[in-house]
C-alpha positions in Angstrom: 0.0 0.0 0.0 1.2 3.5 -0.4 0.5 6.2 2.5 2.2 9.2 2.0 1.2 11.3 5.1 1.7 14.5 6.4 0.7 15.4 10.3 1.9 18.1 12.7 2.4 16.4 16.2 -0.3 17.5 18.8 0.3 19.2 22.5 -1.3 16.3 23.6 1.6 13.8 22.5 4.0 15.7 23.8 7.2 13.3 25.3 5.4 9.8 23.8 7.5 7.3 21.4 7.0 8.0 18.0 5.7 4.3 17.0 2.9 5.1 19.8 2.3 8.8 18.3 2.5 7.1 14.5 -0.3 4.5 15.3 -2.3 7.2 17.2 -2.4 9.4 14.0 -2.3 7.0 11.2 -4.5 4.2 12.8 -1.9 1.6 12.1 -0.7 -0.5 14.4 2.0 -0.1 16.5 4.1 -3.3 15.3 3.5 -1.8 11.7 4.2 2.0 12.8 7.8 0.5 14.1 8.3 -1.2 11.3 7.7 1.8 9.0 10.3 3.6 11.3 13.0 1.0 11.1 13.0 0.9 7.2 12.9 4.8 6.8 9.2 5.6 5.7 9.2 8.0 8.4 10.8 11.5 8.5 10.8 14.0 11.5 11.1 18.0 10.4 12.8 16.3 7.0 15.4 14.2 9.0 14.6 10.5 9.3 13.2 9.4 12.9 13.6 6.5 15.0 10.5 4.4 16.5 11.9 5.2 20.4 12.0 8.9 19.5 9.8 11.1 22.1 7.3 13.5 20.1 7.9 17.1 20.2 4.4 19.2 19.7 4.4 21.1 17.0 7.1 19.0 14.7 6.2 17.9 11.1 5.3 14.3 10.7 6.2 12.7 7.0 5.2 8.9 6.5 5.7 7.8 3.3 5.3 4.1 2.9 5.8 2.5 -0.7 3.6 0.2 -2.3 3.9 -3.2 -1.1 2.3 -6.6 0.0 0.4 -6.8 2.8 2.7 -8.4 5.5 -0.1 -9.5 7.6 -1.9 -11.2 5.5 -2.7 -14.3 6.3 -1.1 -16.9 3.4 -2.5 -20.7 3.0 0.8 -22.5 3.4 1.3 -26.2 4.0 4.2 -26.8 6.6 5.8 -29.9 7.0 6.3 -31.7 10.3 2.9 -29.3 12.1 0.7 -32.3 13.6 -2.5 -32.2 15.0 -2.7 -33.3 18.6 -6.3 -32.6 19.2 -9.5 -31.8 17.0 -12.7 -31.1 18.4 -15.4 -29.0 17.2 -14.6 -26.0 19.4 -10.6 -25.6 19.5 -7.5 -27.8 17.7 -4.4 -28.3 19.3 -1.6 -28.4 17.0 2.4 -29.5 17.8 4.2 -26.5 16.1 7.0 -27.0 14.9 10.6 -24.9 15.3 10.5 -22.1 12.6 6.4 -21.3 12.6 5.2 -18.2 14.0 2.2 -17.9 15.1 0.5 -15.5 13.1 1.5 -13.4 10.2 3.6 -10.2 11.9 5.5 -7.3 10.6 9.2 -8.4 9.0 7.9 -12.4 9.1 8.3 -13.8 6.0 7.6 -17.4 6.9 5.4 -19.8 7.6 2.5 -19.2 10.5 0.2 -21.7 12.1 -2.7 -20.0 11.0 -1.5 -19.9 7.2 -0.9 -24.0 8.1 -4.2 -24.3 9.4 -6.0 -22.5 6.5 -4.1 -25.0 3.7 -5.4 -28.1 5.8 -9.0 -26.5 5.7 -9.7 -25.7 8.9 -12.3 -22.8 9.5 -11.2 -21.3 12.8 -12.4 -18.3 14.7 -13.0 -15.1 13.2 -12.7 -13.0 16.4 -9.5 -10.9 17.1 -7.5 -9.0 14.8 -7.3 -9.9 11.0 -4.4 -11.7 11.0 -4.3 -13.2 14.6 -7.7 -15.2 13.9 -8.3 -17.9 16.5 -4.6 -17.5 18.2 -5.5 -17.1 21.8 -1.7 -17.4 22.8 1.5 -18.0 21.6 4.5 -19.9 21.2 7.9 -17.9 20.0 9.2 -19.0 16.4 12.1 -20.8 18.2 10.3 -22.7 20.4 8.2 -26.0 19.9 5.4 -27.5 21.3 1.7 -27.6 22.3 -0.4 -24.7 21.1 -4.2 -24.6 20.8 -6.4 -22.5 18.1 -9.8 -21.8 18.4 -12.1 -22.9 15.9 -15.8 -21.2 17.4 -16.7 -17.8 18.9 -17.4 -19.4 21.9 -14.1 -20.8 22.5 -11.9 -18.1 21.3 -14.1 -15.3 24.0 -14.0 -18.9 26.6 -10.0 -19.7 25.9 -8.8 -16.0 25.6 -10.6 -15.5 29.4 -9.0 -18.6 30.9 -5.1 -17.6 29.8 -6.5 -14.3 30.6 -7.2 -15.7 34.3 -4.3 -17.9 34.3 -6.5 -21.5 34.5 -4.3 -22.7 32.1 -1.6 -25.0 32.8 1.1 -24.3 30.4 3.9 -26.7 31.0 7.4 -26.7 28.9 10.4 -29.0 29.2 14.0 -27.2 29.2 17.4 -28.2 29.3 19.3 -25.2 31.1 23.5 -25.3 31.3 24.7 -26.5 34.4 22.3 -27.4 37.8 20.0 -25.1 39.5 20.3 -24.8 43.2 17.9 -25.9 44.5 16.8 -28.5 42.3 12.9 -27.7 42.6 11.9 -23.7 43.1 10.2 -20.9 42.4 11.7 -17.9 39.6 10.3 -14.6 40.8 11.4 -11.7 38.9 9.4 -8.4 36.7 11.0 -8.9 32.8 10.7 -5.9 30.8 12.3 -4.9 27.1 16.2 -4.8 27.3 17.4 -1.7 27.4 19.6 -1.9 24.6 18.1 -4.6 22.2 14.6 -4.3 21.2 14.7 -8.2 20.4 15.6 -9.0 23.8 14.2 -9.0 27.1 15.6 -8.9 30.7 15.0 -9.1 34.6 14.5 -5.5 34.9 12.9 -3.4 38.3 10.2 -2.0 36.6 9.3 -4.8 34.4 5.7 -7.2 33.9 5.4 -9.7 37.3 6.7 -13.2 36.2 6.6 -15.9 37.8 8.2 -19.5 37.1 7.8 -23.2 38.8 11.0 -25.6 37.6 11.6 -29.0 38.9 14.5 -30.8 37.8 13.8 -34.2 35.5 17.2 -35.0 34.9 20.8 -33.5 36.0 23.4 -34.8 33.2 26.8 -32.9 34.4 27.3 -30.5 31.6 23.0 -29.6 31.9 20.0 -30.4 33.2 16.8 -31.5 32.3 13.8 -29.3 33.9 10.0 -29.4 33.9 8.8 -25.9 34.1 4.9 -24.2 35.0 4.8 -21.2 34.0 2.1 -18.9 36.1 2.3 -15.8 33.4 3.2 -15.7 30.7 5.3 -13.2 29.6 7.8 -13.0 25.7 10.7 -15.1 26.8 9.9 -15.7 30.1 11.5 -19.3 30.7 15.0 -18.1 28.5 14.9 -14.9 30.8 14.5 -16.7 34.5 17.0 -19.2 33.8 19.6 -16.6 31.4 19.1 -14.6 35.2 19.7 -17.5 36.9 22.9 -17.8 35.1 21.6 -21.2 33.5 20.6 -20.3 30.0 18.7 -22.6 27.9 21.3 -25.1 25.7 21.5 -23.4 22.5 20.1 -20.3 22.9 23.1 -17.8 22.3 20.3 -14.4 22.7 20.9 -14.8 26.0 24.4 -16.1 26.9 24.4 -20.2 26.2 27.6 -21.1 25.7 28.0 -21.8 21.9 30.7 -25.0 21.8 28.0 -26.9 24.2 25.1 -25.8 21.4 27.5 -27.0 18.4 28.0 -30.6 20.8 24.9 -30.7 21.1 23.6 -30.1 17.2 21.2 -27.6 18.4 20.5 -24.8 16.2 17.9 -22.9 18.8 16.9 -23.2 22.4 16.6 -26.3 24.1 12.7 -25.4 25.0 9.2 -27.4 24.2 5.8 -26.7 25.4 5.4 -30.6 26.7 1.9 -30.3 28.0 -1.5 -27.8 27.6 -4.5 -28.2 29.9 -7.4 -26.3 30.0 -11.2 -26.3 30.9 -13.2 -27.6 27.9 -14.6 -24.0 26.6 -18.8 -25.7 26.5 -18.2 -29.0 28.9 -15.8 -27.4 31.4 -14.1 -30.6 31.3 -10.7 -30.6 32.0 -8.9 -31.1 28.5 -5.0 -32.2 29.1 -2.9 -32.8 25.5 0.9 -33.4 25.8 3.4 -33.2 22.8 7.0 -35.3 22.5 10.5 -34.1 22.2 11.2 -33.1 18.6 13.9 -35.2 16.9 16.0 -32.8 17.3 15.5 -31.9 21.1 15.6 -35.8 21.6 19.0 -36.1 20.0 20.4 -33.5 22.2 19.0 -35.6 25.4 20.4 -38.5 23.6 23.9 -37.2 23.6 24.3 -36.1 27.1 23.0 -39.3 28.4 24.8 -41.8 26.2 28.3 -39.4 27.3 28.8 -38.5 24.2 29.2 -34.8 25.1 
């Protein structure tokens, strides 16, 4: 699309970021307004401007975006290796695989679970934004695991409530560097958006309330295998507690694994799989509990530390 703008910032959004004030005057999203930002659509007084720059009332706004494909439209793509775990006539639960987003988002060109889902024929939800139909939560790109779509209005409004209210038992497997003392405990810390990388996040003072549960499964010498309940559910909370904890997820070099144990290992990403979903049936209120195995490649990783191989 092409949206060549022109706007003089208001008094009234005076000191905000310029991604918030962008959305706020062009009725984009925010996602999309950073975007715009980062590839330099955007021009502040004629000089180009930065998505975490504050607005100054009264300075001349220039958006021009060039014409383009929508990049949250929602594409029917197959993609290899997504199995369904559960199908019932209100939700599916799918075992996504490493790679998939969940829903088309601004700079994603790949696949989505939603683009999988529409290939295979499946009508899901309608409700929430365009391109987010049916997702009522999410699993990162890099991680695997258990994820359930809504397929009804009902059960989008009924699931969306329940992660909302935290009835859902999200459960992952991890296998961290090293052994957590103690071997069973509780990871209370706020994570907010690192202050230098806007892919990261961090333990930060003034961050979102996060809580973890881990047990350890399995201590192996070089790392350890741990169950983990998460009771929010914050963007990289498990690789932030433990990265904190100074026991980074195997393989995942964001946030400090070591990288000769990840190349041992074969792994590519973070050692991290949502194991197990259960949740109140959205009409029944039955309690529905669907659990998804090691990937081939997480399994060879276990494999190798327990055989001594690494």
């Amino acid at each position: 699309m092409s949206v060549p703008n022109a706007f003089d910032i208001p008094e009234s959004a005076e000191g905000q970021r310029m991604d918030a004030v962008l959305a706020s005057l062009t009725g984009a999203s925010r996602s999309v307004a950073a975007t715009w930002c980062s590839a330099g659509y955007v021009t502040l007084d004629g000089a180009t401007v930065q998505k975490s720059a504050r607005a100054v009332p009264g300075s001349r706004l220039i958006v021009t975006v060039p014409d383009q494909p929508d990049p949250l439209q929602i594409v029917a793509e197959p993609v290899e290796g997504m199995e369904i775990l559960l199908d019932d006539e209100d939700f599916v639960v799918i075992d996504k695989p490493v790679g998939v987003a969940a829903h088309p988002s601004p700079g994603w060109v790949g696949p989505t679970v939603v683009g999988a889902l529409a290939a295979a024929g499946y009508r899901i939800s309608t409700s929430g934004a365009p391109e987010r139909v049916g997702i009522v939560h999410r699993l990162d790109v890099g991680t695997s695991g258990a994820m359930v779509v809504a397929k009804s209005e009902h059960a989008y409004t009924a699931l969306k409530q329940a992660f909302r209210e935290r009835t859902v038992d999200k459960q992952y497997h991890a296998l961290v560097q090293g052994l957590p003392d103690p071997l069973e405990g509780t990871i209370e810390a706020p994570i907010g958006r690192h202050p230098a990388h806007d892919w990261k996040f961090a333990v930060m003072e003034d961050g979102r309330p996060s809580v973890t549960h881990y047990w350890v499964e399995e201590a192996f010498g070089k790392a350890t295998l741990v169950k983990v309940r998460l009771e929010t559910g914050r963007t990289h909370q498990i690789r932030v507690h433990f990265s904190a904890l100074r026991h980074p997820c195997a393989g995942d070099l964001t946030y400090g694994a070591d990288p000769k144990l990840a190349a041992e290992l074969g792994l590519t990403r973070q050692w991290l799989h949502a194991s197990m979903l259960s949740f109140a049936h959205p009409r029944s209120g039955e309690r529905v509990a669907v659990e998804s195995k090691f990937p081939m490649d997480l399994q060879y990783a276990l494999d190798a530390l327990a055989t001594g191989m690494v």
